[in-house]
PDB file of N, CA, C, O and CB in Angstrom:
ATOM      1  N   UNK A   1       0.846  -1.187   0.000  1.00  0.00           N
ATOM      2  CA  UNK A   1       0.000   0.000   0.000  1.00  0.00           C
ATOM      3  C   UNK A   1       0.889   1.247   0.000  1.00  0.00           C
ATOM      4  O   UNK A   1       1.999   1.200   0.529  1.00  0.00           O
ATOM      5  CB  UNK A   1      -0.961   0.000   1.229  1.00  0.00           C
ATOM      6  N   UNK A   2       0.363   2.516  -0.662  1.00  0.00           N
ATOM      7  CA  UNK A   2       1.587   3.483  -0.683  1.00  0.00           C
ATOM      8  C   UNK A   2       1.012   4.766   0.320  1.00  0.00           C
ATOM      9  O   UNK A   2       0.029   5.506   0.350  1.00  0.00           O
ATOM     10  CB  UNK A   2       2.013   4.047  -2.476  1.00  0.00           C
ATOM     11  N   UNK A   3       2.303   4.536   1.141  1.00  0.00           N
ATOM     12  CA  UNK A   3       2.062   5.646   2.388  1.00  0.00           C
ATOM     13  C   UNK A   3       2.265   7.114   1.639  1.00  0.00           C
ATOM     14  O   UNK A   3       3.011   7.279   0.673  1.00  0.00           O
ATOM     15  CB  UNK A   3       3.367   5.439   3.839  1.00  0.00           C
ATOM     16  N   UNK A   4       1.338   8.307   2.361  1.00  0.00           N
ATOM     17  CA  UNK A   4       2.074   9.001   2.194  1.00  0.00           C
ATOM     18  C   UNK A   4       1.500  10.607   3.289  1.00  0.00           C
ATOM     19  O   UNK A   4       0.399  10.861   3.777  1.00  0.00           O
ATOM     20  CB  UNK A   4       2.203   8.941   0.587  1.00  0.00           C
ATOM     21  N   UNK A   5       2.603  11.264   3.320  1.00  0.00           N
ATOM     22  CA  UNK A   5       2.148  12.186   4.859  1.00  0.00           C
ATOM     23  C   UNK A   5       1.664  13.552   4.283  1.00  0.00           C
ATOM     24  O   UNK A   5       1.315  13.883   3.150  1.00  0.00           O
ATOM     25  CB  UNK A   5       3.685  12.557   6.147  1.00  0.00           C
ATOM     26  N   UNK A   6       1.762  14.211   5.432  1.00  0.00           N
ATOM     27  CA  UNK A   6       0.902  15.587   4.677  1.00  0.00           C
ATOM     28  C   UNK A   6       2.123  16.525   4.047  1.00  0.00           C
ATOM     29  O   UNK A   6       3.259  16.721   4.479  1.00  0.00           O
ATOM     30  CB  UNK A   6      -0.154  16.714   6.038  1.00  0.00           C
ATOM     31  N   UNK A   7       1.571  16.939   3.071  1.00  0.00           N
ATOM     32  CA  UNK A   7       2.221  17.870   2.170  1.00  0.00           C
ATOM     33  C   UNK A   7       3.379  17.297   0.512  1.00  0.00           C
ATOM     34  O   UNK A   7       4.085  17.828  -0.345  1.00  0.00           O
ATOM     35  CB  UNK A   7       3.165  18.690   3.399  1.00  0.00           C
ATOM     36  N   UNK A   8       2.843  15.767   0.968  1.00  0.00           N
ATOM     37  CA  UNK A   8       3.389  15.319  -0.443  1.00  0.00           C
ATOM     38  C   UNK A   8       2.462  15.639  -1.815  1.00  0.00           C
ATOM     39  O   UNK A   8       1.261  15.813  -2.024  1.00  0.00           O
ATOM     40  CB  UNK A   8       3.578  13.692  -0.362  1.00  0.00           C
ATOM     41  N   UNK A   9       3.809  15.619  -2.715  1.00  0.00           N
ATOM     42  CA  UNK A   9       2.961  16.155  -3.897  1.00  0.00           C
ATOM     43  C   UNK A   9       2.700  14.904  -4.252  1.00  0.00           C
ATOM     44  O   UNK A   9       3.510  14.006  -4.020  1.00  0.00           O
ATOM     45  CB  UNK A   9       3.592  17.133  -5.076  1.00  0.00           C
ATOM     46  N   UNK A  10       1.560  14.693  -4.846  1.00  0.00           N
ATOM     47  CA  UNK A  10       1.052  13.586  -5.570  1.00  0.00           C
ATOM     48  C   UNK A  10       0.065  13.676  -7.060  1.00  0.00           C
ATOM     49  O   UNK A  10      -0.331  14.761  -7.486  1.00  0.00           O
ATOM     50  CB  UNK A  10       0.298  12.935  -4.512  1.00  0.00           C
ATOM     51  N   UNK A  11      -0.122  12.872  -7.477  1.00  0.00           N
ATOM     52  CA  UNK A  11      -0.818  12.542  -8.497  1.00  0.00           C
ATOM     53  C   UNK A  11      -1.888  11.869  -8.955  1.00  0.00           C
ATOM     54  O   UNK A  11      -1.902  10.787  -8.369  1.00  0.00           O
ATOM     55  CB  UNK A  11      -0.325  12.267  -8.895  1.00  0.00           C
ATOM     56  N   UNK A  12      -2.973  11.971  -9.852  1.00  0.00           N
ATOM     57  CA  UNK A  12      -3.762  11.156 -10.020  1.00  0.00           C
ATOM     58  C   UNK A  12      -4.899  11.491 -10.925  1.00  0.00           C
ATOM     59  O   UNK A  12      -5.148  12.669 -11.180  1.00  0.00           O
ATOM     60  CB  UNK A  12      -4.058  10.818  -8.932  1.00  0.00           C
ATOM     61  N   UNK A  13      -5.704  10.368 -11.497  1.00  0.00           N
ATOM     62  CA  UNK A  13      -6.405  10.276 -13.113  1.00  0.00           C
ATOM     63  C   UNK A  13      -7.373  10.735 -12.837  1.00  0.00           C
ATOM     64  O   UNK A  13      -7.839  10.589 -11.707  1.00  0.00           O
ATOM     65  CB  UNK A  13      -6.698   8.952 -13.940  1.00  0.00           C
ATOM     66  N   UNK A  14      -7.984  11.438 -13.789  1.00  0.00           N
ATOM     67  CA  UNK A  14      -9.338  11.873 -13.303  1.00  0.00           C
ATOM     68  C   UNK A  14      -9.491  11.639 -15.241  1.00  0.00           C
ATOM     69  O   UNK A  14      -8.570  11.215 -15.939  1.00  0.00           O
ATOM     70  CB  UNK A  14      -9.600  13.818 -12.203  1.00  0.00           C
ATOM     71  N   UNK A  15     -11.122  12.115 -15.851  1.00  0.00           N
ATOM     72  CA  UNK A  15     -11.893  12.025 -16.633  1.00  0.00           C
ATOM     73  C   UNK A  15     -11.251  12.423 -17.620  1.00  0.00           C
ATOM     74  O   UNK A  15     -10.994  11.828 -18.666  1.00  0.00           O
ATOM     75  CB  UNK A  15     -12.911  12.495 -16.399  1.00  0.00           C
ATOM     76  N   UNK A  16     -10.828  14.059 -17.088  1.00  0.00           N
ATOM     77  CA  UNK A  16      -9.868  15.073 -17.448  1.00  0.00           C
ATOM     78  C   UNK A  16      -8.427  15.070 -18.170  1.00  0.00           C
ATOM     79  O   UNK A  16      -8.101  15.776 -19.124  1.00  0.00           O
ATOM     80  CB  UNK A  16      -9.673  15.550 -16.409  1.00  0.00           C
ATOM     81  N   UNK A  17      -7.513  13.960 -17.389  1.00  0.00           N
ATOM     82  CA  UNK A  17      -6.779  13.424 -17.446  1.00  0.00           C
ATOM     83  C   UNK A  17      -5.629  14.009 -16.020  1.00  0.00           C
ATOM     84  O   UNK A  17      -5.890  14.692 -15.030  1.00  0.00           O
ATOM     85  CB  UNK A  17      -6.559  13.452 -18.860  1.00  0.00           C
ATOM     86  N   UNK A  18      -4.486  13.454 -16.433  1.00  0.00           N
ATOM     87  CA  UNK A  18      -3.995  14.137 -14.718  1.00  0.00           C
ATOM     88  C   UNK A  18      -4.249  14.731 -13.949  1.00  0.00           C
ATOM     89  O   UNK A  18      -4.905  15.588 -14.542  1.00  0.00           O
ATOM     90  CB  UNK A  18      -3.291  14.677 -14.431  1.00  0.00           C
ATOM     91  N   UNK A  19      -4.254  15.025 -12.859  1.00  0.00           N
ATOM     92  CA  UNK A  19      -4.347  16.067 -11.885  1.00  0.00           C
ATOM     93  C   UNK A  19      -3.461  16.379 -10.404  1.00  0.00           C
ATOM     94  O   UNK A  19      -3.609  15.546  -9.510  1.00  0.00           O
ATOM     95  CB  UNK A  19      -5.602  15.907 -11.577  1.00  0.00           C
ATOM     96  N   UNK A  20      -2.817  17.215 -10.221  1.00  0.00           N
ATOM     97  CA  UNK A  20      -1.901  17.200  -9.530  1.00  0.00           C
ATOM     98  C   UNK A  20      -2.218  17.916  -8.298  1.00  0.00           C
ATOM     99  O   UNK A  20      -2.859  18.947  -8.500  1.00  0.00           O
ATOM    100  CB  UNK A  20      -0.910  17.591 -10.184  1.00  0.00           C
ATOM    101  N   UNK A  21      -1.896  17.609  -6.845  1.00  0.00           N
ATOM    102  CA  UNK A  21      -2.690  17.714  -5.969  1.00  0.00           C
ATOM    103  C   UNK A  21      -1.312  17.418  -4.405  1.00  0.00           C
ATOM    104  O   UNK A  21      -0.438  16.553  -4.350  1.00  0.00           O
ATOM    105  CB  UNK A  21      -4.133  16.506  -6.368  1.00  0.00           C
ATOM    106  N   UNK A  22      -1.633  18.466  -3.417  1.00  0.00           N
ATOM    107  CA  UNK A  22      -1.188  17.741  -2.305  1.00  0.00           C
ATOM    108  C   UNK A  22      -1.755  17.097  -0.942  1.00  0.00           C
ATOM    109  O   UNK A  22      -2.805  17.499  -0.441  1.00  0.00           O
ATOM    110  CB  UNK A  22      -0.470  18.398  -2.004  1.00  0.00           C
ATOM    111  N   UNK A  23      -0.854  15.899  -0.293  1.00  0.00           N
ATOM    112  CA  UNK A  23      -1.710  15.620   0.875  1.00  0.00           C
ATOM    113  C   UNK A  23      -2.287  16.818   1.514  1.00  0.00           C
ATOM    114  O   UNK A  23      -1.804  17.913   1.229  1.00  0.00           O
ATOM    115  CB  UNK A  23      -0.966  14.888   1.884  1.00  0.00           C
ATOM    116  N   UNK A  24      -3.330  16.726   2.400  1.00  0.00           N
ATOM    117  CA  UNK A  24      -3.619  17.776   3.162  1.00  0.00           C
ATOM    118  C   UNK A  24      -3.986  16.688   4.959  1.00  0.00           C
ATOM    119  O   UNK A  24      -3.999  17.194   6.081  1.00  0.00           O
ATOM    120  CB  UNK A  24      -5.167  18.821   2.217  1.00  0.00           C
ATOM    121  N   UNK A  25      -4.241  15.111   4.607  1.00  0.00           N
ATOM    122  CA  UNK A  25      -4.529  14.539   6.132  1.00  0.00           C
ATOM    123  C   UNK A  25      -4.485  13.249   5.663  1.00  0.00           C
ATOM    124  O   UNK A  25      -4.009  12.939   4.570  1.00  0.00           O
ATOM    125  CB  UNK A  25      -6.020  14.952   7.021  1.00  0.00           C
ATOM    126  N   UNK A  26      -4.914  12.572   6.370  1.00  0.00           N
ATOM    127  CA  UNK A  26      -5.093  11.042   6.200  1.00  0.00           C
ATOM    128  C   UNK A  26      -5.819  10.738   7.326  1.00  0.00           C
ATOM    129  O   UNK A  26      -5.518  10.755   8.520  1.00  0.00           O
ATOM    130  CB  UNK A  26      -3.768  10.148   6.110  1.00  0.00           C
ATOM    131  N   UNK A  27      -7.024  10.403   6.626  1.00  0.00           N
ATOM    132  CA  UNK A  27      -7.859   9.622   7.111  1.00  0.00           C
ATOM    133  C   UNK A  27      -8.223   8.103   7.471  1.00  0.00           C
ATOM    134  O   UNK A  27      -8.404   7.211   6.643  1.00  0.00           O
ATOM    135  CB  UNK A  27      -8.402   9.928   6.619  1.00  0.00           C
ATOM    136  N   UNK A  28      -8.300   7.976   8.921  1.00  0.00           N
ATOM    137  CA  UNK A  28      -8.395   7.139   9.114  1.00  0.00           C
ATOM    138  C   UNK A  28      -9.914   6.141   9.796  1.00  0.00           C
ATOM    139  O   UNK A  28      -9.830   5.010  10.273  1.00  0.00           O
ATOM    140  CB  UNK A  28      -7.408   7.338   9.541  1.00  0.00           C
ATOM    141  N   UNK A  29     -10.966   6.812   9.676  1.00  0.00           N
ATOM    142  CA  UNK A  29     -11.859   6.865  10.310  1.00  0.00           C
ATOM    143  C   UNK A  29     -12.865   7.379   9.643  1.00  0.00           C
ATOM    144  O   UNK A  29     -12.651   8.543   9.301  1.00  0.00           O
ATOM    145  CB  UNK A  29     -11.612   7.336  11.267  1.00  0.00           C
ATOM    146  N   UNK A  30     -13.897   6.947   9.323  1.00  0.00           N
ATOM    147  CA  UNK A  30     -15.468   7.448   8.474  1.00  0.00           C
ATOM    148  C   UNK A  30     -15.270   8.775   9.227  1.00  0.00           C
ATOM    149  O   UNK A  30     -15.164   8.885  10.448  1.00  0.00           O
ATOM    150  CB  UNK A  30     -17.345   6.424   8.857  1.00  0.00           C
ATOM    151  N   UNK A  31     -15.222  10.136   7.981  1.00  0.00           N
ATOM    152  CA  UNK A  31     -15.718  11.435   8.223  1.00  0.00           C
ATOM    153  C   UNK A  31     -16.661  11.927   6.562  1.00  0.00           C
ATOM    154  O   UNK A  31     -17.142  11.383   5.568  1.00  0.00           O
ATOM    155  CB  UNK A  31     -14.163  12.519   8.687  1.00  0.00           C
ATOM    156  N   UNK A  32     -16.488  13.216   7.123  1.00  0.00           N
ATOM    157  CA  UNK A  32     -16.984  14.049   5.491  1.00  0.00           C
ATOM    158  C   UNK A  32     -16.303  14.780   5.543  1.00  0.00           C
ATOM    159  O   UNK A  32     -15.697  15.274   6.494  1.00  0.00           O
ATOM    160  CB  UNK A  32     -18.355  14.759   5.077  1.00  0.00           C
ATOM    161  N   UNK A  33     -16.294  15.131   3.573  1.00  0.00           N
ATOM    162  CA  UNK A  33     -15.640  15.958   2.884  1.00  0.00           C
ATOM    163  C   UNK A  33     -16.547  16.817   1.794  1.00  0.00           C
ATOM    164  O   UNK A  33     -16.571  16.571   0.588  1.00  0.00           O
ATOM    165  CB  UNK A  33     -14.598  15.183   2.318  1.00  0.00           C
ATOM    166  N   UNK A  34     -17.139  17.660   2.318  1.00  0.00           N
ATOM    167  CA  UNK A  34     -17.814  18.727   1.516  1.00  0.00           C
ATOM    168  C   UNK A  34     -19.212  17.905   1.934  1.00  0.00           C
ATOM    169  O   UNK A  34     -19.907  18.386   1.039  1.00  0.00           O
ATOM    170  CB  UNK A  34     -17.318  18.959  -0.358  1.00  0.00           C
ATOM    171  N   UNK A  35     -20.067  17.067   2.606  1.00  0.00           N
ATOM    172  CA  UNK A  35     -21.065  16.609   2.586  1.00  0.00           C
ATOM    173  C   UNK A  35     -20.997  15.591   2.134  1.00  0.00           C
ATOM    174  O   UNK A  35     -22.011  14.902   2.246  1.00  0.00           O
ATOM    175  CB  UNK A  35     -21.778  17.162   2.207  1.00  0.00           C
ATOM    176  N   UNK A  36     -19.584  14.880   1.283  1.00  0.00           N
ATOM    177  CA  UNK A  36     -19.742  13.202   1.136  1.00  0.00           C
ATOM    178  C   UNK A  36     -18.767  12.595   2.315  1.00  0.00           C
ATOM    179  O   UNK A  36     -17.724  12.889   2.899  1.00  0.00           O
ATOM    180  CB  UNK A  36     -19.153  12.552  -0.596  1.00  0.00           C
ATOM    181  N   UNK A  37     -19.856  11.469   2.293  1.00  0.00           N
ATOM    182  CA  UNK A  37     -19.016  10.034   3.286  1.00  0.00           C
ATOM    183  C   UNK A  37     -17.906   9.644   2.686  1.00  0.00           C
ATOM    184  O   UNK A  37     -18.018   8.969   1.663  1.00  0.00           O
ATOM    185  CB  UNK A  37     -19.866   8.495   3.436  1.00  0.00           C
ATOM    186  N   UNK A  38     -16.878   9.910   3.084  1.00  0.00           N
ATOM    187  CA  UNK A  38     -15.799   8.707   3.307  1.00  0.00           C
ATOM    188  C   UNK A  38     -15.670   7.964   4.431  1.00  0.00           C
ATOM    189  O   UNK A  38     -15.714   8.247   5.628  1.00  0.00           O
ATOM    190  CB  UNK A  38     -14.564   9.115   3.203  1.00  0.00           C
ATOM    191  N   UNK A  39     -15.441   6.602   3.610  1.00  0.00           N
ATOM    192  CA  UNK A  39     -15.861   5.517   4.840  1.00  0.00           C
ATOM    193  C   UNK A  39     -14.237   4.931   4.947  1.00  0.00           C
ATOM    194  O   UNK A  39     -13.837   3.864   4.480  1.00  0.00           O
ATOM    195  CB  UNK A  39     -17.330   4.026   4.311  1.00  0.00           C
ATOM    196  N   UNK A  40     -13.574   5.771   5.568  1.00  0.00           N
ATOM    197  CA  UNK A  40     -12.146   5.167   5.744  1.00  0.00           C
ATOM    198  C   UNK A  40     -12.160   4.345   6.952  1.00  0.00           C
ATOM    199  O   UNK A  40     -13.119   4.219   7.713  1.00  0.00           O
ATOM    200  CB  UNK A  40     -10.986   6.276   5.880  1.00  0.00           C
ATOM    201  N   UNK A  41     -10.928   3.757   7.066  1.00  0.00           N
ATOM    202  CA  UNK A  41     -10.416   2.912   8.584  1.00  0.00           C
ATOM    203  C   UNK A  41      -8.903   2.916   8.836  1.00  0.00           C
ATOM    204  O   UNK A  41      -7.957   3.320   8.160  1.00  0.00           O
ATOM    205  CB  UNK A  41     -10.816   1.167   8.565  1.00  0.00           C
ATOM    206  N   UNK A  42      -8.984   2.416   9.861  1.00  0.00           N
ATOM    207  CA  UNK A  42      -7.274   1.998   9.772  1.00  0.00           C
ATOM    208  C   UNK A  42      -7.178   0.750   8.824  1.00  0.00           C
ATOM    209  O   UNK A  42      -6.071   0.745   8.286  1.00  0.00           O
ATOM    210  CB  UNK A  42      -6.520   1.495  11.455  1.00  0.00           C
ATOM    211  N   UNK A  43      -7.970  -0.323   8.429  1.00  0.00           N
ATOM    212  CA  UNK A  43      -7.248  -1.228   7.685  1.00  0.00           C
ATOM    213  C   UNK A  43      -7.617  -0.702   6.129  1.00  0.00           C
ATOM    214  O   UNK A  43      -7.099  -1.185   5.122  1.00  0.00           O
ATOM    215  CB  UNK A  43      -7.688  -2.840   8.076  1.00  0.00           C
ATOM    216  N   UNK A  44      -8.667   0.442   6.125  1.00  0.00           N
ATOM    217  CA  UNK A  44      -8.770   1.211   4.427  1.00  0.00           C
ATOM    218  C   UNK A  44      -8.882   2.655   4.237  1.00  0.00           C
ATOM    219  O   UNK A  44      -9.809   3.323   3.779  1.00  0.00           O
ATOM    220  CB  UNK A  44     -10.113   0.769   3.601  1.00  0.00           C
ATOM    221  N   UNK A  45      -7.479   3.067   4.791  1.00  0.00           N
ATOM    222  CA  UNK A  45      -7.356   4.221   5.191  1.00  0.00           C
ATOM    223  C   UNK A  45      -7.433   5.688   3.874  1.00  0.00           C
ATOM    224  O   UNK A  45      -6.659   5.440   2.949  1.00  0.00           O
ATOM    225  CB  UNK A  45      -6.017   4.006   5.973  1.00  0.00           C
ATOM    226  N   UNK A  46      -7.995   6.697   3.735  1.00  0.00           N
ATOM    227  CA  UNK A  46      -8.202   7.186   2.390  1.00  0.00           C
ATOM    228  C   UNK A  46      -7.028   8.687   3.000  1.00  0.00           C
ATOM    229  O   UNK A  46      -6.591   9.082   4.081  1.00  0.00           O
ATOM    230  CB  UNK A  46     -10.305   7.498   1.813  1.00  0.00           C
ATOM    231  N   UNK A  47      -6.929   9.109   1.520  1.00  0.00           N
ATOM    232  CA  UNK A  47      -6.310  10.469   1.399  1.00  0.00           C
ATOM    233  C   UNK A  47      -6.809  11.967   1.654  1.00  0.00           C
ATOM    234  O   UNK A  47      -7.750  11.846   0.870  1.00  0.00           O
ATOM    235  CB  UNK A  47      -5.997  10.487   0.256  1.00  0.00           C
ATOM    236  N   UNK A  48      -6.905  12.892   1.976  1.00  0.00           N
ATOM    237  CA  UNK A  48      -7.416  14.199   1.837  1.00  0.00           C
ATOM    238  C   UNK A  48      -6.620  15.055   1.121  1.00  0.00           C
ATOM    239  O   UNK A  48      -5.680  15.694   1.593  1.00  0.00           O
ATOM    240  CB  UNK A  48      -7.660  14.756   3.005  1.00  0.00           C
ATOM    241  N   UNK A  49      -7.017  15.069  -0.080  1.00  0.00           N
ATOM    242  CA  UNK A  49      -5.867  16.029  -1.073  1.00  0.00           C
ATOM    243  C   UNK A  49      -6.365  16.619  -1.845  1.00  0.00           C
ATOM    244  O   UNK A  49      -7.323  16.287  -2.544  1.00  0.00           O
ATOM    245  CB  UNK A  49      -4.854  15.451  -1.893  1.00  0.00           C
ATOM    246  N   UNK A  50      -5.562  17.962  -1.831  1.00  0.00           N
ATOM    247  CA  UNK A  50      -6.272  19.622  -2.738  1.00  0.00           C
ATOM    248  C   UNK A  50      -5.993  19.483  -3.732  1.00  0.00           C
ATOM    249  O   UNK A  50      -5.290  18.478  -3.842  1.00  0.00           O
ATOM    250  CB  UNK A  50      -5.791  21.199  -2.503  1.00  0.00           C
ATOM    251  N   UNK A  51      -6.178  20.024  -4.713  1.00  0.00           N
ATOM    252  CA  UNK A  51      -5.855  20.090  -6.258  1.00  0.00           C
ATOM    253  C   UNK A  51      -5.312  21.018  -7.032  1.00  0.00           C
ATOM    254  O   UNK A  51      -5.928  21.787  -7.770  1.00  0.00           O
ATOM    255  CB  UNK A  51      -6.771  19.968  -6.871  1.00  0.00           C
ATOM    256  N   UNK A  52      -4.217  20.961  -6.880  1.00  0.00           N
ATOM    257  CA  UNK A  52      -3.307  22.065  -7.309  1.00  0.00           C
ATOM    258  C   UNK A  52      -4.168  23.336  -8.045  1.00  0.00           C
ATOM    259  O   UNK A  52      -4.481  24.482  -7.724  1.00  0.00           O
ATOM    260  CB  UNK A  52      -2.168  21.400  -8.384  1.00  0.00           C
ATOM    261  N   UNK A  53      -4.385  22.347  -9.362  1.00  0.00           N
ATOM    262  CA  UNK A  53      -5.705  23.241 -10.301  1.00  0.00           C
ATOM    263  C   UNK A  53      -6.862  23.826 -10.227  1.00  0.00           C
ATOM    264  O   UNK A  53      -7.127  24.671 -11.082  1.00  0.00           O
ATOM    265  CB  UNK A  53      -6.189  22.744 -11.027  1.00  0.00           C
ATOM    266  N   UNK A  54      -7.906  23.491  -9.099  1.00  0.00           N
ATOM    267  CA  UNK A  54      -8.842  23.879  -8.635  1.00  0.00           C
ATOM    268  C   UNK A  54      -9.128  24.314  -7.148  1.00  0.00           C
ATOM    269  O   UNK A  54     -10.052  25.083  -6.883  1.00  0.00           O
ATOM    270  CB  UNK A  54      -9.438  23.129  -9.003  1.00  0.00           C
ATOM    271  N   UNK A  55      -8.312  23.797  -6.212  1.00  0.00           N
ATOM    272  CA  UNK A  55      -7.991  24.043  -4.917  1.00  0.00           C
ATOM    273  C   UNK A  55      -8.848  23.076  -4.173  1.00  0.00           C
ATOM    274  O   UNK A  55      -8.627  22.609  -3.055  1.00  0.00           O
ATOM    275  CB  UNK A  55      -8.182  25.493  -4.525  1.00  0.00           C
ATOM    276  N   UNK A  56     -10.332  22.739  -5.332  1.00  0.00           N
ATOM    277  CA  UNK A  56     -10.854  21.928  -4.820  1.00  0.00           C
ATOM    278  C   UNK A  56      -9.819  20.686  -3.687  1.00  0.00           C
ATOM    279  O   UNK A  56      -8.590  20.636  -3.743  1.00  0.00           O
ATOM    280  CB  UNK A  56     -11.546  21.485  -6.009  1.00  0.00           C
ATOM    281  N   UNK A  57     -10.784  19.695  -2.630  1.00  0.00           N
ATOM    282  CA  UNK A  57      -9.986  19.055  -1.487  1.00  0.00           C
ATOM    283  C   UNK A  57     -11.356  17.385  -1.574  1.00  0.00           C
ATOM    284  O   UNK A  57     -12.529  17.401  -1.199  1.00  0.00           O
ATOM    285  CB  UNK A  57      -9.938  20.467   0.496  1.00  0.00           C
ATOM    286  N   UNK A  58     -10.713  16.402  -2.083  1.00  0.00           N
ATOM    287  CA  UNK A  58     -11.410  15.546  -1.784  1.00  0.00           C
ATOM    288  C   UNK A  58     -10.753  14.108  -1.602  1.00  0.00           C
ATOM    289  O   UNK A  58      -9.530  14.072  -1.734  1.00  0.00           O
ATOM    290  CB  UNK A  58     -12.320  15.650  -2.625  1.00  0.00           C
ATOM    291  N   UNK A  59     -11.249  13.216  -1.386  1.00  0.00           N
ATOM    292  CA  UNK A  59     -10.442  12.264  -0.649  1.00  0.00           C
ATOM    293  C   UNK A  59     -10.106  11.141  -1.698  1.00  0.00           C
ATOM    294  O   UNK A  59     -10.598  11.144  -2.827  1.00  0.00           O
ATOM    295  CB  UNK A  59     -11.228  11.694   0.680  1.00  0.00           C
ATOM    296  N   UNK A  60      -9.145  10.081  -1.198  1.00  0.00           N
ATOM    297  CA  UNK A  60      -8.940   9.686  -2.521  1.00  0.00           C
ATOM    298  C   UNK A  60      -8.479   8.297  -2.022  1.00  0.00           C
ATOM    299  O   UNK A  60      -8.092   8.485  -0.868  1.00  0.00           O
ATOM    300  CB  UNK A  60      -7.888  10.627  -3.483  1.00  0.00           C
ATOM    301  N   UNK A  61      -8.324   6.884  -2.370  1.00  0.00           N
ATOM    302  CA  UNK A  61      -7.447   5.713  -1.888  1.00  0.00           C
ATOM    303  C   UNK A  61      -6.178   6.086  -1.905  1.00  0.00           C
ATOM    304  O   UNK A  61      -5.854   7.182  -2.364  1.00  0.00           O
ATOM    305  CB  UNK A  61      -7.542   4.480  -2.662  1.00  0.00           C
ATOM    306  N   UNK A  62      -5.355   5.280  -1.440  1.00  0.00           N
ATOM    307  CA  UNK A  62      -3.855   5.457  -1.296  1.00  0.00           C
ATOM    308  C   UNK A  62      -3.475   4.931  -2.832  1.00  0.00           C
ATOM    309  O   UNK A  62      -2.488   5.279  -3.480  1.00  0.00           O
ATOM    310  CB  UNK A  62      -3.095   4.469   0.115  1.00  0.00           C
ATOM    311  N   UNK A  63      -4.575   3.947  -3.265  1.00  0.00           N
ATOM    312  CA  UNK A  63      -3.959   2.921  -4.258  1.00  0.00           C
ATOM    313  C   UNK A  63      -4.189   3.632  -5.387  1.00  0.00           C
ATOM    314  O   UNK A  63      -3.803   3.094  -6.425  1.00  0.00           O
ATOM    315  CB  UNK A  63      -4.572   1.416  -4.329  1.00  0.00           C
ATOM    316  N   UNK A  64      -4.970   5.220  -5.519  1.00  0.00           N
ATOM    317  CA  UNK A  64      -4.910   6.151  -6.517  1.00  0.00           C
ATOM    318  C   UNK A  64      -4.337   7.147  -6.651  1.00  0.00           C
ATOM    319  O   UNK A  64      -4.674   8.177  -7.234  1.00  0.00           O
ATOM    320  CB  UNK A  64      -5.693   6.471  -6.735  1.00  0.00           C
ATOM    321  N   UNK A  65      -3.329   6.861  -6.053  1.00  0.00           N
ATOM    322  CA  UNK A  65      -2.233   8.237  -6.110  1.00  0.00           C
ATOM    323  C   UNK A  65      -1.087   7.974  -6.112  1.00  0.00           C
ATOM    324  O   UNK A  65      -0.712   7.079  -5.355  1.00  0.00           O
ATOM    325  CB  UNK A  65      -2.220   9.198  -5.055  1.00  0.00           C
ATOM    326  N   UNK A  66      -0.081   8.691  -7.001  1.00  0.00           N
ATOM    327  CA  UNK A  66       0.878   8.151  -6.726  1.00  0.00           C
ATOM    328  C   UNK A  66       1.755   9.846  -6.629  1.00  0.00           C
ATOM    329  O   UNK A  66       1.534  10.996  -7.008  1.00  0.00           O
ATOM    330  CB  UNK A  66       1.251   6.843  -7.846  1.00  0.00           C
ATOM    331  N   UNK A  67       3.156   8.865  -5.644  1.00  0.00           N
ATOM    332  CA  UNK A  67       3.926  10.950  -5.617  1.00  0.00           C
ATOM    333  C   UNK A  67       4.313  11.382  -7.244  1.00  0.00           C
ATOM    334  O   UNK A  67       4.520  10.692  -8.242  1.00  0.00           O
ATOM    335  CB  UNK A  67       6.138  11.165  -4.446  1.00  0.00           C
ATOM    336  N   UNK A  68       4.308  12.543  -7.060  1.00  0.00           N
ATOM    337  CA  UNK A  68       4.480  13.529  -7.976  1.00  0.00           C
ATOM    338  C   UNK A  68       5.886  13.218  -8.540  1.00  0.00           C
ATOM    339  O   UNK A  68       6.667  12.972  -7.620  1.00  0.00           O
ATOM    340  CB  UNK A  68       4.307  14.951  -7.352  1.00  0.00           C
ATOM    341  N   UNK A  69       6.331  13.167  -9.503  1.00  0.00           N
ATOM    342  CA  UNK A  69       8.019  13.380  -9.538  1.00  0.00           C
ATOM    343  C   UNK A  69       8.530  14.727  -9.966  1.00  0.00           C
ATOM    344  O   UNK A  69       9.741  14.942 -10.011  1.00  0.00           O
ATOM    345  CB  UNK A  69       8.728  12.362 -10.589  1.00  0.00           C
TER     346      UNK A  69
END
């Protein structure tokens, strides 16, 4: 699984095509993000990451992101 802490740059696919984005938390525990459920845990822990391009902030798997190079 790929760790990663707050303020890494990372990456990831959208419709659009790339989108580049940094940690902002890691979630470990069912919260919300703008009014949607994320149903994280410690054994399916999700991302909280902004979007460089939009500033927009929404959450993401670990297994959809990868760091930035």
């Amino acid at each position: 699984m790929n760790e990663f802490k707050k303020g890494d740059a990372v990456e990831w696919n959208t419709p659009q095509g790339t989108t580049k984005g940094k940690i902002v938390k890691k979630h470990t525990q069912p919260t919300k993000i703008k009014n949607h459920k994320v149903a994280a845990s410690k054994d399916s822990p999700e991302y909280e990451v902004k979007s460089e391009s939009t500033g927009n902030v929404a959450a993401h798997k670990p297994e959809s992101l990868k760091k930035d190079s």
